[in-house]
C-alpha positions as CSV (number, residue, x, y, z in Angstrom):
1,X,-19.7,6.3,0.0
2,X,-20.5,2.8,0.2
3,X,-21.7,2.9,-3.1
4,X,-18.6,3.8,-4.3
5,X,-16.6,1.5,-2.5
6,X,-19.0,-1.3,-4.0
7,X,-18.4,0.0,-7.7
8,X,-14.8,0.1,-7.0
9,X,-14.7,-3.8,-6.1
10,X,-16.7,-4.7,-9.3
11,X,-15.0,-2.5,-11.7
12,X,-11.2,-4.4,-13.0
13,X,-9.7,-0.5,-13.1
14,X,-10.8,1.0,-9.4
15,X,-7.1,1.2,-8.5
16,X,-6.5,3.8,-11.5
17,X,-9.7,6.0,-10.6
18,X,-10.1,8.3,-7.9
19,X,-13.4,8.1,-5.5
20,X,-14.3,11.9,-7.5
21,X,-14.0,10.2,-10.5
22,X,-15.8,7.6,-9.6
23,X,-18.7,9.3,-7.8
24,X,-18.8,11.5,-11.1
25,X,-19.8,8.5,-13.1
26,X,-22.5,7.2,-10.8
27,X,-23.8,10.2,-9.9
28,X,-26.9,10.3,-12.2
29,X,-27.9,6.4,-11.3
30,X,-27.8,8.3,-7.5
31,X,-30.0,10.7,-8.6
32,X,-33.2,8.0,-8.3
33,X,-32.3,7.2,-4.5
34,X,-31.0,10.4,-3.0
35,X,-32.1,13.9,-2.9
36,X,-29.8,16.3,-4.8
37,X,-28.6,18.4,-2.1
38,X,-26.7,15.0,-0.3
39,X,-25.6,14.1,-3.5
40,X,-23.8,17.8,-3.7
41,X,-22.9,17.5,-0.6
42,X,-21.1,14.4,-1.4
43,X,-19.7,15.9,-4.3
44,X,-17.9,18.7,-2.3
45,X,-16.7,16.4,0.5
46,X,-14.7,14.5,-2.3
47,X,-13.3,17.5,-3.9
48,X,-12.0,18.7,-0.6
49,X,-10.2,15.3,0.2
50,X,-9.0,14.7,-3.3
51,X,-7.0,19.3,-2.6
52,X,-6.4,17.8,0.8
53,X,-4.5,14.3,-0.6
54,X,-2.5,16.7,-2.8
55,X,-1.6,18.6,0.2
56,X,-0.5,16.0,1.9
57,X,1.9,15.1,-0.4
58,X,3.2,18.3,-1.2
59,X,4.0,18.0,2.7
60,X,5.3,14.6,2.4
61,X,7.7,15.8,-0.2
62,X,8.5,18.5,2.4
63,X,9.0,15.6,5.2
64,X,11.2,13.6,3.4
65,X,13.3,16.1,2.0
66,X,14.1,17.3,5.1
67,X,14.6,13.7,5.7
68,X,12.3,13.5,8.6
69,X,14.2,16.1,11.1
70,X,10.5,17.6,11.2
71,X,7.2,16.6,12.2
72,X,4.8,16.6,9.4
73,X,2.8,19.5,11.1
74,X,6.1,21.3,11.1
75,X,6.7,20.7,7.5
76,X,2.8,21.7,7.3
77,X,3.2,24.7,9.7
78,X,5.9,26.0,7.7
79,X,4.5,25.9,4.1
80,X,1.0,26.5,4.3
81,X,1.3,30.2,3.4
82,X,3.3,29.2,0.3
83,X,0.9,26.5,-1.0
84,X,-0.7,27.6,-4.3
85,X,-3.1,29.9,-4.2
86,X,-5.6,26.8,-6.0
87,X,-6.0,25.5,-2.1
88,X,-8.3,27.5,-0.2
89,X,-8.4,27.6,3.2
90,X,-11.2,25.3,3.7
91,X,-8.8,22.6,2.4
92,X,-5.9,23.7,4.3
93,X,-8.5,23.1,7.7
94,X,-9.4,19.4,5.9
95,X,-6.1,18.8,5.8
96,X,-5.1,20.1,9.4
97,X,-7.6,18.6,10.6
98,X,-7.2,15.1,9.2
99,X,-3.6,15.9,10.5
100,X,-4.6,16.3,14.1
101,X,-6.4,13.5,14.0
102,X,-3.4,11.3,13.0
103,X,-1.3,13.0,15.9
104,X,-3.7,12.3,18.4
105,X,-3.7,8.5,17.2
106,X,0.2,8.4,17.5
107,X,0.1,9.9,20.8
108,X,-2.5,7.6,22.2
109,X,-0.6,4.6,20.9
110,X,2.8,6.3,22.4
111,X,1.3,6.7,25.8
112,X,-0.2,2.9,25.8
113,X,3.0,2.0,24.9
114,X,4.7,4.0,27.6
115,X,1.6,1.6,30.1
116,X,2.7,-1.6,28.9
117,X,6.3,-1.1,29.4
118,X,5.5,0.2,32.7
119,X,3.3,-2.9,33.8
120,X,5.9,-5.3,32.3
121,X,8.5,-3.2,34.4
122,X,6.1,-3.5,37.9
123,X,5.6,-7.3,37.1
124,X,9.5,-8.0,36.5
125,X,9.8,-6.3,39.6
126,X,7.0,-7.8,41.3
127,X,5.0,-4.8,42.5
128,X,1.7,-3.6,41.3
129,X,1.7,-0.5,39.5
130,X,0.0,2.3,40.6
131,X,-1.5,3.7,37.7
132,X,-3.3,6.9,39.1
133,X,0.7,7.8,40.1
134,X,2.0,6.8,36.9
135,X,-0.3,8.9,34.6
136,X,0.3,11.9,37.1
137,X,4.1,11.5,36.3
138,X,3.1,11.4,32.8
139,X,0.8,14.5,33.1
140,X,4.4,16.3,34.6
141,X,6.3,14.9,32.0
142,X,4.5,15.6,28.9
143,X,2.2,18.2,29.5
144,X,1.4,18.5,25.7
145,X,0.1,15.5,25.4
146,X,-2.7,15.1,28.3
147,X,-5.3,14.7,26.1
148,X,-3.8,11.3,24.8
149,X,-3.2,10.9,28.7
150,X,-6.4,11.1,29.5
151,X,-7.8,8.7,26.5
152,X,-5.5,6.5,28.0
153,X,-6.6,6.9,32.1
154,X,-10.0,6.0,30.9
155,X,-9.7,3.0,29.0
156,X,-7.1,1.3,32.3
């Protein structure tokens, strides 16, 4: 992939190629420094991010047209049965998966958000926080997102 990423800072029109389409046309200089199997492998990891980029904004379309009243995994959730039968489930998983990931991300960030305002809130106040208590609150409050909880409780 770095290989890519290097042809695309030498070449004037990177912004107007894909990385498929790029990987495509230095795939046989590859063939001297990598066995063919990672270079196939390669290949097919591309392909399914290129199905899963045009997923995700089939379900951006969806987002915004329902002007944002669902969460993208909603808008996901509710048309992934009627996606063309061209996107197989393996890129359906890619693109739940890459998904998830982003929902974790916002849900760590929310509950380090939630932290800071609660140590600003204990230092206008002038008492320590007790953060053991405070992520058990949290726990109570939101127990669909402990995960991000926990992330959080382990980096304090």
């Amino acid at each position: 992939m770095k290989i890519i990423w290097n042809y695309r800072e030498s070449d004037s029109d990177y912004e107007l190629k894909t990385r498929l389409e790029i990987f495509r046309e230095i795939k046989s200089s590859l063939k001297d420094q990598f066995v063919v199997g990672a270079i196939t492998a390669c290949e097919k990891q591309l392909v399914l991010s290129e199905e899963a980029d045009s997923i995700e904004e089939i379900v951006n379309d969806e987002y915004h047209r329902n002007e944002g009243n669902l969460t993208k995994r909603a808008c996901f959730d509710a048309i992934k049965d009627k996606l063309l039968s061209s996107f197989n489930d393996k890129e359906k998983n890619v693109y739940s998966s890459r998904l998830a990931f982003e929902e974790q991300r916002d849900d760590n960030k929310l509950i380090f958000d939630m932290l800071a305002r609660a140590k600003m809130k204990a230092k206008a106040d002038r008492v320590e926080l007790d953060t053991d208590a405070f992520f058990e609150q949290l726990r109570e409050k939101h127990p669909f997102k402990s995960s991000a909880i926990n992330f959080v409780a382990g980096r304090v």
